[in-house]
Every structure is written in C-alpha cells, then in structure tokens.
N, C-alpha and C positions, 0 to 999 in steps of 0.2 A: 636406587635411592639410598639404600642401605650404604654403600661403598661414599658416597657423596657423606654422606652423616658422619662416619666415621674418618675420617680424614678431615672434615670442619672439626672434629672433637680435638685431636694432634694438632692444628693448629689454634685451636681457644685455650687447651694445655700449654703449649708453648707461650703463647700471651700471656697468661696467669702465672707461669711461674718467671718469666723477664721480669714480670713485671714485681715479683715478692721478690726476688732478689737485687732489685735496685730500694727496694721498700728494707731489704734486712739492711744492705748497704746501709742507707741512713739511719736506721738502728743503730747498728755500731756505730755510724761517727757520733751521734747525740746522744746515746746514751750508755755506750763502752767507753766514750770519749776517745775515738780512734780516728782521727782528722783525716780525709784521703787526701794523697798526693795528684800530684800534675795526672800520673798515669790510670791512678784509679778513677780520676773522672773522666778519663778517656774511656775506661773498661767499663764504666757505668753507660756512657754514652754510646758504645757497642752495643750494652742489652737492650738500650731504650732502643735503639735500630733492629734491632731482631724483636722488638717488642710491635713497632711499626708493620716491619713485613710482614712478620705473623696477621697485625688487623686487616692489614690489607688482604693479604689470603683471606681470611672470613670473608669480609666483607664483598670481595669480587672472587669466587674462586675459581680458575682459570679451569678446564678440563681439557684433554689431549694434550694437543701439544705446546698448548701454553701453559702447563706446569711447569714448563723447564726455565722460564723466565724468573717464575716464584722460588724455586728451587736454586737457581742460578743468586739469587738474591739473600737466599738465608745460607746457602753453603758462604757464601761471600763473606757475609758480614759475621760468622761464625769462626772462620777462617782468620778473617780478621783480628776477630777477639783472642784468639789460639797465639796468635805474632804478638802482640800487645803483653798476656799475659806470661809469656815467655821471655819476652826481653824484660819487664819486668821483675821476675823470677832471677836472671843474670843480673840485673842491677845488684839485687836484693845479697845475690851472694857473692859477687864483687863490687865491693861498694866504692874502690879506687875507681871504679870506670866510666864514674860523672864526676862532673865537677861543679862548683860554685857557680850559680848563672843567678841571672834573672826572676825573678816572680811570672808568670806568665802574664797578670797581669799589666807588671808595666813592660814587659814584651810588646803586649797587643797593640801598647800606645803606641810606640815606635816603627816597627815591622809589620810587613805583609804576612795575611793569615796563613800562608802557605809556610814561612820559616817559621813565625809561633809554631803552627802543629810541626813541623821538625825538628826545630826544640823540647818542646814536649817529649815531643817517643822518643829523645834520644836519654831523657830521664834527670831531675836533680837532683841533690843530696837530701830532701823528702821522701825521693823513691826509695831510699837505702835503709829506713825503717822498717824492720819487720815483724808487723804485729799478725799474731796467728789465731785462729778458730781452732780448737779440739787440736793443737800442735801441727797444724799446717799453715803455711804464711796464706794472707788473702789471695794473692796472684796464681796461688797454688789452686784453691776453690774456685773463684774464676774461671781457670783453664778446664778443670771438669765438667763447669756450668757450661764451657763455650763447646768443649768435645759433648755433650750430652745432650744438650737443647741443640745443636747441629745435627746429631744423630735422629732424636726427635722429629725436629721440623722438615729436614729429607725424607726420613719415612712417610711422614705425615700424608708430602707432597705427590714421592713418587712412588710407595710403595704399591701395587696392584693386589687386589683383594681377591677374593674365590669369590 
C-alpha cells in the first residue's frame, strides 16, 4: 500500500505543478504584460497534456505492466514539449529563420488543422521576441519544466520502491 501512496503522490505533484505553471504562464502575459506567441500556446498546451496524463494516472492507476502505457504517455508528451521548446529557443536566436505569415487565426479559416499546426511549429516573427524570467528566455524555462516534470512523472510511474 505504501509503494501505491507514494507514487499517486509523484503523480498529484506533477498535476500541481503543470498545472501552476500554465497558471504562472498567464501571470505573465496579464500582468507582466508579456503576450504568448503561436509557440508558447503550443508549450502551454503540452503542460495542460501532461497535466491530463498526470490525472489520469491518479485517477486509474495502472500497476504491472500497465505502467508502461502511462509512462509511454508522459515520456511522450514531455518529450514533446523538449522539441517545441527547442525550436523555439532556435527561432529566438535566429530570428531570420521565420518569416512573415499569417495569424493562426485566419490560417484556421482557410487550411486544414494539420498545416495550421505545421505552421505554427515552424514559428512567426512573434516567436522571435524574447522576453526572459531571472535572464533566461521563456522557452528556456519551459525546457527545464518539460526535462524535470518528464523526470518526475517516469519516476513516479516506473520507479520500484523497497
């Protein structure tokens, strides 16, 4: 029972903190006044998905060998956020390497949801702002949060206790 407790705990930690960091997120843009770009609401929408798998694990928590589906799911979407905040990290310091497009917005009118999100990740001239915390750019923090809480949520999952 003990081993069961402590691993719902790693994963209600993980939930709690996706979840204050999509909560700081909007801090800054409303009241640093630090608007997110295309990419940052994609990195937002990466935590809220690791915010998901985390409840899910609570909520049903697989044991054997069906950790490996939950584990397969937040290494994912962690992994995920790691690519994301990376190429936005490359925008950020070459900012030649987007160009003038669309609003996603009026993308979505026209195009299929599939080339909007390829558009998107591939970043606009909004991604090329960069506004920093404690002198590191957001996408910078992000990647910590997606290396840390990835670290987190697989121990959580698969780590075997005494």
């Amino acid at each position: 029972m003990g081993d069961w407790l402590l691993r719902r705990r790693g994963l209600a930690l993980l939930l709690v903190l996706t979840l204050l960091l999509n909560l700081g997120a909007l801090g800054l843009e409303y009241l640093a006044d630090m608007p997110p770009c295309p990419l940052c609401w994609v990195q937002r929408g990466v935590f809220g998905l690791m915010s998901l798998v985390a409840l899910v694990g609570l909520v049903y928590f697989p044991r054997g060998w069906g950790r490996w589906p939950l584990a397969g799911a937040l290494g994912l979407s962690a992994l995920t956020g790691v690519i994301i905040a990376l190429r936005h990290l490359y925008i950020q310091a070459n900012p030649d390497a987007v160009s003038c497009g669309m609003s996603p917005e009026v993308l979505a009118q026209f195009l299929p949801w599939w080339e909007v999100l390829l558009e998107i990740l591939s970043g606009t001239t909004d991604c090329t702002q960069v506004d920093a915390v404690l002198g590191v750019p957001l996408p910078g923090w992000t990647l910590v949060g997606y290396l840390a809480l990835g670290a987190l949520g697989l121990y959580a999952v698969l780590a075997r206790r005494a």
